[in-house]
N, CA, C and O atoms as a GROMACS GRO file, in nm:
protein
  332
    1UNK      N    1   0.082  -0.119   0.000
    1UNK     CA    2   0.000   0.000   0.000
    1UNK      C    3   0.086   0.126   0.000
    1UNK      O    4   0.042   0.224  -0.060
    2UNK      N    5   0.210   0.135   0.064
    2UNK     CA    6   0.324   0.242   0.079
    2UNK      C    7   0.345   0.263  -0.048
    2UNK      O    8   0.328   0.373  -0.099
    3UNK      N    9   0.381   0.168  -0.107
    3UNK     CA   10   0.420   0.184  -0.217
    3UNK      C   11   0.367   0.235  -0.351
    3UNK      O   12   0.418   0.303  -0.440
    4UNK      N   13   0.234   0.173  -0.333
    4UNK     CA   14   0.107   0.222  -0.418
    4UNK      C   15   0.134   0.366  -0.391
    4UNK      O   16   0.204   0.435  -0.466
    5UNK      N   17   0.076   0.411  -0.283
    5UNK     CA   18   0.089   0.583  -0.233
    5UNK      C   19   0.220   0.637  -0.305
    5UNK      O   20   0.179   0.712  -0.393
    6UNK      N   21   0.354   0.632  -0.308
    6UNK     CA   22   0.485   0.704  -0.317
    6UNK      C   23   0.492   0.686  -0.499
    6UNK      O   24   0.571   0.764  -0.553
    7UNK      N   25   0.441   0.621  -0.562
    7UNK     CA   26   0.377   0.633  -0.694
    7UNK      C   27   0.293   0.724  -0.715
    7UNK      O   28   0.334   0.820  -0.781
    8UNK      N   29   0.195   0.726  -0.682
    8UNK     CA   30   0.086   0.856  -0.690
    8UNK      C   31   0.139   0.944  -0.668
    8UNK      O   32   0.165   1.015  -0.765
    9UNK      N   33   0.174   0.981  -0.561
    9UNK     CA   34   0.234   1.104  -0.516
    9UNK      C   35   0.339   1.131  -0.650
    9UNK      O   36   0.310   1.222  -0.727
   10UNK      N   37   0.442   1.062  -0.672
   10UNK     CA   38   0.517   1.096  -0.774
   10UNK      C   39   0.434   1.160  -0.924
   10UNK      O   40   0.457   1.262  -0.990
   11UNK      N   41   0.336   1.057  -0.939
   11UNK     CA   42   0.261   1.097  -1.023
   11UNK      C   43   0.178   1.260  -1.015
   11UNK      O   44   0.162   1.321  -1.121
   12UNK      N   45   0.156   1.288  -0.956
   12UNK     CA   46   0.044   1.393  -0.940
   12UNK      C   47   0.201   1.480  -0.867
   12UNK      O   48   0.143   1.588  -0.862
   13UNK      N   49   0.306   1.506  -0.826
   13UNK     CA   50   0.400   1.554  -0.836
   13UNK      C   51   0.488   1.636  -1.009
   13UNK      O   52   0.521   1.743  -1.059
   14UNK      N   53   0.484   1.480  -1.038
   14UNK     CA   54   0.542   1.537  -1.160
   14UNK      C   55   0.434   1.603  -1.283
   14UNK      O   56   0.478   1.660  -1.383
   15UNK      N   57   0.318   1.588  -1.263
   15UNK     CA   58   0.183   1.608  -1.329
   15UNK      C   59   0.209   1.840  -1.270
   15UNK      O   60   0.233   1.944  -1.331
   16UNK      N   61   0.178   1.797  -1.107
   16UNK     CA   62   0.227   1.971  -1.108
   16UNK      C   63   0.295   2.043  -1.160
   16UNK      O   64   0.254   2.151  -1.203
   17UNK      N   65   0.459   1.990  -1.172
   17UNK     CA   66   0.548   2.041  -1.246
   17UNK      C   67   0.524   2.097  -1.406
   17UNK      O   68   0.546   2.204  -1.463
   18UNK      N   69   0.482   1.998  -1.438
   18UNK     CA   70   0.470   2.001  -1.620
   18UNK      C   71   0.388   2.058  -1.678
   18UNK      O   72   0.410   2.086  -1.795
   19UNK      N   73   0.212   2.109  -1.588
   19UNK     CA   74   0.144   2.181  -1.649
   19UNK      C   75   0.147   2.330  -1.666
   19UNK      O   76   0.074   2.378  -1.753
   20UNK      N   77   0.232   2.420  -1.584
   20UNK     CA   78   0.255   2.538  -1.639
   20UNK      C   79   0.347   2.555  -1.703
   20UNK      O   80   0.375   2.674  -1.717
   21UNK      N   81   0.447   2.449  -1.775
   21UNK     CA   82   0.496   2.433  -1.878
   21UNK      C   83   0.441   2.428  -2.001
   21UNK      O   84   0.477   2.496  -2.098
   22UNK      N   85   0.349   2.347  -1.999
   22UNK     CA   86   0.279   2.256  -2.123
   22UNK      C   87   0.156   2.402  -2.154
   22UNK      O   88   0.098   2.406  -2.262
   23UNK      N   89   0.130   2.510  -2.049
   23UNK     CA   90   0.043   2.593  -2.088
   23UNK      C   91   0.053   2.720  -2.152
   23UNK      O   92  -0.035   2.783  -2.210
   24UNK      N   93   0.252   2.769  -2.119
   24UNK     CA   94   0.290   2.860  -2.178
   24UNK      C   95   0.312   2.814  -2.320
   24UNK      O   96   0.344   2.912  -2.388
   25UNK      N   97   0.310   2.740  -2.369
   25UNK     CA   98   0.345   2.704  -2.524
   25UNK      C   99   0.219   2.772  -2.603
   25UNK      O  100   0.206   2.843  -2.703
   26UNK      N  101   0.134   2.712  -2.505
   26UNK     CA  102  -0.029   2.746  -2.584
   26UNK      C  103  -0.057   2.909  -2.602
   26UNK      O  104  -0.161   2.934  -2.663
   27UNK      N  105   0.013   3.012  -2.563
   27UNK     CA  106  -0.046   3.164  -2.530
   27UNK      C  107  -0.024   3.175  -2.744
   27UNK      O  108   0.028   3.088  -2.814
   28UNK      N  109  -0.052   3.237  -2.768
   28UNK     CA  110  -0.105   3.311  -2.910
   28UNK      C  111  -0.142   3.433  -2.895
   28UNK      O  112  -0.255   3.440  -2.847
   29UNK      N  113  -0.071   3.573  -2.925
   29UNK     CA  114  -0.073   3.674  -2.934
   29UNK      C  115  -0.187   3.709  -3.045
   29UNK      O  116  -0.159   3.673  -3.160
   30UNK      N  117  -0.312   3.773  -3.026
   30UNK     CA  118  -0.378   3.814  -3.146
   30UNK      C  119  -0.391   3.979  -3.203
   30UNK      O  120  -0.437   4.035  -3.104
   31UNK      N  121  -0.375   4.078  -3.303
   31UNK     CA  122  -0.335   4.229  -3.260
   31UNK      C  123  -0.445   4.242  -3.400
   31UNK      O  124  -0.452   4.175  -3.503
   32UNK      N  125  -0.495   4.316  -3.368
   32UNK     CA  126  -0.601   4.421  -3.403
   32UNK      C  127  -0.567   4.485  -3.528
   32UNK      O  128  -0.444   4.486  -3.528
   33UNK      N  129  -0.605   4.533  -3.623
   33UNK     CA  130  -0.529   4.584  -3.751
   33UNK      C  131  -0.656   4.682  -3.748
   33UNK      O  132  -0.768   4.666  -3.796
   34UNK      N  133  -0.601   4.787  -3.677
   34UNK     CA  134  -0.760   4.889  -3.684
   34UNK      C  135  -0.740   4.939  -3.825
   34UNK      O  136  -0.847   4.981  -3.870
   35UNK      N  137  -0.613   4.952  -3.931
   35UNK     CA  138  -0.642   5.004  -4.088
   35UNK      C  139  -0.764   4.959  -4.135
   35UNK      O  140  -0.880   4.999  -4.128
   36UNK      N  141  -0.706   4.862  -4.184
   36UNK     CA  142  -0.765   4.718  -4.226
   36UNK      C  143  -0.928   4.661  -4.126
   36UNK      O  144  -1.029   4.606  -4.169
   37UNK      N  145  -0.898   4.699  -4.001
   37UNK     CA  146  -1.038   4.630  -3.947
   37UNK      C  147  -1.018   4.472  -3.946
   37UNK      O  148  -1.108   4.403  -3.996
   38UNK      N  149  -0.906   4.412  -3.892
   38UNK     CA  150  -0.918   4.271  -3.914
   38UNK      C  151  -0.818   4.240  -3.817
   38UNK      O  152  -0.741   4.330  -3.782
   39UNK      N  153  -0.805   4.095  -3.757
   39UNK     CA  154  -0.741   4.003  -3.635
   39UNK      C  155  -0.666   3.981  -3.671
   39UNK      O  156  -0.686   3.946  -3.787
   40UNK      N  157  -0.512   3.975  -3.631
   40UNK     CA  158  -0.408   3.859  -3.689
   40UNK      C  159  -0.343   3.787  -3.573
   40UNK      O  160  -0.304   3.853  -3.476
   41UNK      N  161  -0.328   3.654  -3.576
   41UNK     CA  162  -0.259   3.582  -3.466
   41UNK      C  163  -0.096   3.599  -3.522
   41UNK      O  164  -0.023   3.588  -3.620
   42UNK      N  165  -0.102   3.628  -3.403
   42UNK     CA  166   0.094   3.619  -3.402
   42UNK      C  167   0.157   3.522  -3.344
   42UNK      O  168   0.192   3.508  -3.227
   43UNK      N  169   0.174   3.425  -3.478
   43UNK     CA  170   0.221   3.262  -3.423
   43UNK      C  171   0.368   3.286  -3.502
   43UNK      O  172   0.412   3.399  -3.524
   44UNK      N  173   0.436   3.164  -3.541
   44UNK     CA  174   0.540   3.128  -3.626
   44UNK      C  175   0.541   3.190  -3.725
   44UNK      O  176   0.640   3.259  -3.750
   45UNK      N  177   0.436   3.185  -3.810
   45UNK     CA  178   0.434   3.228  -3.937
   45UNK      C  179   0.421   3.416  -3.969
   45UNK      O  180   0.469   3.493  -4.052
   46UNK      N  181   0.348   3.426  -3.873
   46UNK     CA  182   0.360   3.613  -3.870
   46UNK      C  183   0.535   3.650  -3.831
   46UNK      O  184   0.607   3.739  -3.877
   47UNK      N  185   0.560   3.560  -3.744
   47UNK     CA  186   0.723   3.585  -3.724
   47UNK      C  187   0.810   3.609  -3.805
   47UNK      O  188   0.888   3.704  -3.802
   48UNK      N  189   0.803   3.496  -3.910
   48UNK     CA  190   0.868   3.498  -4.037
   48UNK      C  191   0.847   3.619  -4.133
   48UNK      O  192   0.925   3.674  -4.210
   49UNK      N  193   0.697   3.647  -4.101
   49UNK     CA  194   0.702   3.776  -4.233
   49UNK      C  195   0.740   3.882  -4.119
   49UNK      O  196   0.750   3.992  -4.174
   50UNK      N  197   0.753   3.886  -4.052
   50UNK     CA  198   0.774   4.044  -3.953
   50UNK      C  199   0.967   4.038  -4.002
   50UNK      O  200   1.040   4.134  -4.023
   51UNK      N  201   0.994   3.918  -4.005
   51UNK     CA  202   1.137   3.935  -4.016
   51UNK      C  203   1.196   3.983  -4.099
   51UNK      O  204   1.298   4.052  -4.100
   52UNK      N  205   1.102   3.930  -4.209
   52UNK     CA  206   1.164   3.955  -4.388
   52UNK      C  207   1.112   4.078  -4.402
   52UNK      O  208   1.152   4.134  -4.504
   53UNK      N  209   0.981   4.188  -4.286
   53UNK     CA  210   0.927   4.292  -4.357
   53UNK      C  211   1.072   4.351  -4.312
   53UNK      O  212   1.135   4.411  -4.399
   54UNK      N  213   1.149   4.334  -4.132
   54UNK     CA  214   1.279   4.379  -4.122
   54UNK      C  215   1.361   4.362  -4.248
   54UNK      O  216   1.416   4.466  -4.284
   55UNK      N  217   1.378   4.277  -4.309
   55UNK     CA  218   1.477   4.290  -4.384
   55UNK      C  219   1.511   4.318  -4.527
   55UNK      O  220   1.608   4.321  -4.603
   56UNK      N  221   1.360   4.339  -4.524
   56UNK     CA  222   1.385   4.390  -4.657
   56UNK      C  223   1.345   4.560  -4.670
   56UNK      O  224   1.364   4.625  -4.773
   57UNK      N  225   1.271   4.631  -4.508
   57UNK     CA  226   1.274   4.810  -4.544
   57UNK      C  227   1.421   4.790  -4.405
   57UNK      O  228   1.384   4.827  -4.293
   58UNK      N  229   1.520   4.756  -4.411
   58UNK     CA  230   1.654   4.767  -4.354
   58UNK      C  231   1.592   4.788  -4.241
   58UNK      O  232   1.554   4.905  -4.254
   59UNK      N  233   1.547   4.741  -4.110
   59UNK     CA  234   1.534   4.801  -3.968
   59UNK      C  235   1.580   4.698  -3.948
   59UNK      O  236   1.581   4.585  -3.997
   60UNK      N  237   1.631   4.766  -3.842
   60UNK     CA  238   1.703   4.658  -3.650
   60UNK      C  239   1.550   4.615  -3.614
   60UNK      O  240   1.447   4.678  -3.593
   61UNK      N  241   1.584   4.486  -3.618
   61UNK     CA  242   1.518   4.440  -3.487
   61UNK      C  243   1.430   4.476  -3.373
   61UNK      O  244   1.485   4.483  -3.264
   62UNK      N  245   1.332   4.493  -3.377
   62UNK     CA  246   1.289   4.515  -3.244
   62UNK      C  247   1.133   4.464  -3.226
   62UNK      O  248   1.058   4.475  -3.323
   63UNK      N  249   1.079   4.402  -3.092
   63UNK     CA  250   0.952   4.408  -3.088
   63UNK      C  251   0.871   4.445  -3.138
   63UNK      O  252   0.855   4.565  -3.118
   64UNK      N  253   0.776   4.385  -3.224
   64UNK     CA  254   0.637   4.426  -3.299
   64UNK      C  255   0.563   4.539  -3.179
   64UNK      O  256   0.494   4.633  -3.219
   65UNK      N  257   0.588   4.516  -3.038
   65UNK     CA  258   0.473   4.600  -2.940
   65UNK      C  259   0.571   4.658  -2.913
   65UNK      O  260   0.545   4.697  -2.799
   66UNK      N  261   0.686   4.698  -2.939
   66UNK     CA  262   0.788   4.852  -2.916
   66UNK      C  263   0.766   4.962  -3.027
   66UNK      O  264   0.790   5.082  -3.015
   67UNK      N  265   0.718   4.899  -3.134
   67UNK     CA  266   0.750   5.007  -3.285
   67UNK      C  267   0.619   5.120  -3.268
   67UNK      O  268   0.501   5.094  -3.247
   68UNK      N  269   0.677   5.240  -3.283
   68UNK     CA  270   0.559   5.322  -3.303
   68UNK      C  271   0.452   5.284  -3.382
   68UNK      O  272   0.445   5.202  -3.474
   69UNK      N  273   0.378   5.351  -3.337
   69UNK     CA  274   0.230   5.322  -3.404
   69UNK      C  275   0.285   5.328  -3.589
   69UNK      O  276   0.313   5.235  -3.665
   70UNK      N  277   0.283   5.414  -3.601
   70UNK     CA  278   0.309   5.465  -3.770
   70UNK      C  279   0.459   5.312  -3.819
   70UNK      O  280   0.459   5.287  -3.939
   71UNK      N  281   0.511   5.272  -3.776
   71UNK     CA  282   0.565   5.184  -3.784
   71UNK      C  283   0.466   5.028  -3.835
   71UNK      O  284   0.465   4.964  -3.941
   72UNK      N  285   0.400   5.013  -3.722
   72UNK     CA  286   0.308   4.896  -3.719
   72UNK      C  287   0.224   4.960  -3.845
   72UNK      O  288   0.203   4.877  -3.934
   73UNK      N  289   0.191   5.048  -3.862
   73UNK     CA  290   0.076   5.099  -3.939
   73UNK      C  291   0.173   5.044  -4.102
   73UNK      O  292   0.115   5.004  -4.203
   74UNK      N  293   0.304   5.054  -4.091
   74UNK     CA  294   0.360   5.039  -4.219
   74UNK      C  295   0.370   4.841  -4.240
   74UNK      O  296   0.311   4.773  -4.325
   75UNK      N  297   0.446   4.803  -4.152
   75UNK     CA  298   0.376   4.687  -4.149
   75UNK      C  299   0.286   4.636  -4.149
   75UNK      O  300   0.310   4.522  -4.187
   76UNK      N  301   0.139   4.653  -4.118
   76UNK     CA  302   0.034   4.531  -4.200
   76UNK      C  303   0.028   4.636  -4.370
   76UNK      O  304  -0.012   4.586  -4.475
   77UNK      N  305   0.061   4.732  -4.364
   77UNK     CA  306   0.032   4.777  -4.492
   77UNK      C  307   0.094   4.697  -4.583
   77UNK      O  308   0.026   4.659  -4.678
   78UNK      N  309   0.261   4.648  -4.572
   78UNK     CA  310   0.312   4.568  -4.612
   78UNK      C  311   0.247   4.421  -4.644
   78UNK      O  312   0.228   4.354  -4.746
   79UNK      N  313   0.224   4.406  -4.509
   79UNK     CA  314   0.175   4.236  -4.480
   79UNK      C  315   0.021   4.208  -4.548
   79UNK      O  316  -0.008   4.095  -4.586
   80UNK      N  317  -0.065   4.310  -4.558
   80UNK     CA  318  -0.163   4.255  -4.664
   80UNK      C  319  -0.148   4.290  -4.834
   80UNK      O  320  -0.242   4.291  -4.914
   81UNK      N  321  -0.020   4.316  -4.863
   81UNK     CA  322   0.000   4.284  -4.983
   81UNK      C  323   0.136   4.177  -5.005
   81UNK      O  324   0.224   4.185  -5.091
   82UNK      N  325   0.125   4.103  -4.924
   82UNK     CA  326   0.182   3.976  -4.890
   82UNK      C  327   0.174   3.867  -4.861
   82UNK      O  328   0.267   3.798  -4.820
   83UNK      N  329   0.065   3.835  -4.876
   83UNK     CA  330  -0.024   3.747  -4.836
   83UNK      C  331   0.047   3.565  -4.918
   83UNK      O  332  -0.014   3.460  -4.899
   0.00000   0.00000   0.00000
């Protein structure tokens, strides 16, 4: 029966550990495109074009939620003729 118990416990131990792991993966950023009037999730794939919109009008790097407004405003302008 000890033994039964020090299993469980392990179980529902390591079960604590792993679920606020397993829940930050899940967050999905979604941002508003008030131009446009439309949702975009910011997963993997918005990543990729935010990178190439960096690299191809020459900017550094920086957070999509640091860039001035008029910035973001130039990006989806970009990004819906990119589709």
């Amino acid at each position: 029966m000890q033994r039964r118990c020090r299993h469980w416990a392990t179980l529902l131990l390591g079960a604590a550990l792993v679920s606020p792991m397993a829940s930050i993966g899940c967050a999905v950023r979604t941002y508003h495109d008030p131009y446009y009037n439309d949702d975009h999730r910011w997963d993997h794939n918005e990543v990729v074009f935010y990178q190439r919109w960096e690299g191809e009008t020459h900017r550094d790097h920086v957070d999509f939620r640091r860039r001035p407004a008029e910035e973001q405003k130039q990006y989806w302008d970009w990004r819906h003729s990119h589709q």
